[in-house]
N, C-alpha and C positions, 0 to 999 in steps of 0.2 A: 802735374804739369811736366811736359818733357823740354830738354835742351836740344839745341840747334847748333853745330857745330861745322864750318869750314874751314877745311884746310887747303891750299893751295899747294899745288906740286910739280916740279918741271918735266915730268912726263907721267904721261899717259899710264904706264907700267907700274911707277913707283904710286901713283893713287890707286891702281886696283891692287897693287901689294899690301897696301893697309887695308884697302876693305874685305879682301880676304884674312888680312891678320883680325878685325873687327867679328868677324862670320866666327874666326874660329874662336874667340873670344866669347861671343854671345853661346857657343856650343859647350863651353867650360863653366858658363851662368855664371861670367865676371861679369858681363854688361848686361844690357836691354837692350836691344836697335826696333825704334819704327821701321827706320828706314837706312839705307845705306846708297850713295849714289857717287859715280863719279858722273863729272861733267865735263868733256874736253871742247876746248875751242882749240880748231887746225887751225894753220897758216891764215888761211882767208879767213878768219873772224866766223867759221857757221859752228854750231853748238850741236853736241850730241850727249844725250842722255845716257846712261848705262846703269838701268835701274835694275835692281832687285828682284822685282816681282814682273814678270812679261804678262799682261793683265792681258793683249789680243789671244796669248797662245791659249793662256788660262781660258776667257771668254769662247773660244771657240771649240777645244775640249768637252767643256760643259755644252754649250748650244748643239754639239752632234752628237753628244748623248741623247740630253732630253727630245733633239730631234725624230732620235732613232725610236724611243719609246714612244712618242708621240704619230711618226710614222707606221708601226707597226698596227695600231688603233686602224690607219687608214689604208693595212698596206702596201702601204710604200714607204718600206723605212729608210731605204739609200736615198729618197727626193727628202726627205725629214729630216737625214743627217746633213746631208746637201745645206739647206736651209738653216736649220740651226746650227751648223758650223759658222756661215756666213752671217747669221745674224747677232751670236756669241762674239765674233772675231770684232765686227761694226760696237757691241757693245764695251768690249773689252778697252778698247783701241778709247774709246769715249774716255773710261774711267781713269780717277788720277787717286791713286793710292799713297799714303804717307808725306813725302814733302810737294809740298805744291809746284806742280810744273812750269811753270810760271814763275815764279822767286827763284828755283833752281836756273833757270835760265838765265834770268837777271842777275844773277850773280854769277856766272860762268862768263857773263858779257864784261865784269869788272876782272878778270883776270887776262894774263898778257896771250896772245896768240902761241899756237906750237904748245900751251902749258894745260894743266888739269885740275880739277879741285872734287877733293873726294867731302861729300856732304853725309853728314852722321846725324837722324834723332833718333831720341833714345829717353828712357825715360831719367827724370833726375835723382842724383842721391849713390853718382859713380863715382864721384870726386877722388876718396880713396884708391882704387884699379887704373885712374888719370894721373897721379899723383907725377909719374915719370912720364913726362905728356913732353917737358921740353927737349929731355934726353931721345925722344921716338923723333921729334919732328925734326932733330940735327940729322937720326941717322937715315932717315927716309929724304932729308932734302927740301923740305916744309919751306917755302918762302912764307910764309902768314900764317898766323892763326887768329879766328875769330871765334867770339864764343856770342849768338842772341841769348840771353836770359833777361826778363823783367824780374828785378830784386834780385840780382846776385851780388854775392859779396865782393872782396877786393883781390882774391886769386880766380873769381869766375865759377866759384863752387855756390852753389846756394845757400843763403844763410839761412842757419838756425831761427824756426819760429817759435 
């Protein structure tokens, strides 16, 4: 099972500063991350993503490869990479990797304008590497923190089965 974790922050900078300290963390094999995302809502209330994984770039990557192979069969490998770029990029653009797009936005809509909230899953059983969770979230500026777990204990760690 993995945990779900939101943190809200008054700027933009100081939530991709932790999910860079997150990245570098996950590269030291203190944590797991599914996923790691900030979400800012500007002044006007509209919501922007700032995911992880660029799934169009990825999708289109791959589709003007396989294009190019597939054009070569006919050819015409520059109209194949043409094609499977565009149709990789259309694919890409579709898919929704790690936290759902959707809840990530729905909860960027409960935070205030102008502010950011960096979104963390991850798998569970980090509790220990967290343990200074409230010491980080003074010195980053953390207005909330929120932990989704079904069955967590009374610090938000999972309990022992």
């Amino acid at each position: 099972m993995s945990d779900l974790v939101v943190i809200a922050f008054p700027t933009e900078a100081k939530a991709e500063e932790v999910r860079q300290k997150l990245l570098a963390m996950q590269k030291e094999y203190l944590l797991e991350l599914g996923d790691a995302v900030v979400a800012v809502k500007d002044d006007k209330g509209n919501i922007k993503l700032n995911q992880m994984i660029n799934t169009t770039a990825a999708g289109a990557v791959g589709g003007a490869f396989w294009g190019t192979l597939i054009g070569l069969i006919f050819l015409m490998p520059l109209a194949g990479a043409a094609l499977g770029a565009a149709s990789g990029a259309v694919s890409g653009a579709l898919t929704d990797v790690g936290i759902n797009d959707k809840f990530m936005k729905d909860t960027a809509a409960a935070i205030q304008p102008g502010t950011a909230a960096a979104l963390r899953l991850g798998a569970e059983g980090h509790c220990r590497q967290g343990a200074r969770g409230s010491q980080g979230r003074r010195r980053y500026g953390a207005e909330n923190f929120t932990r989704s777990h079904e069955g967590s204990g009374p610090s938000g760690c999972p309990r022992r089965r």
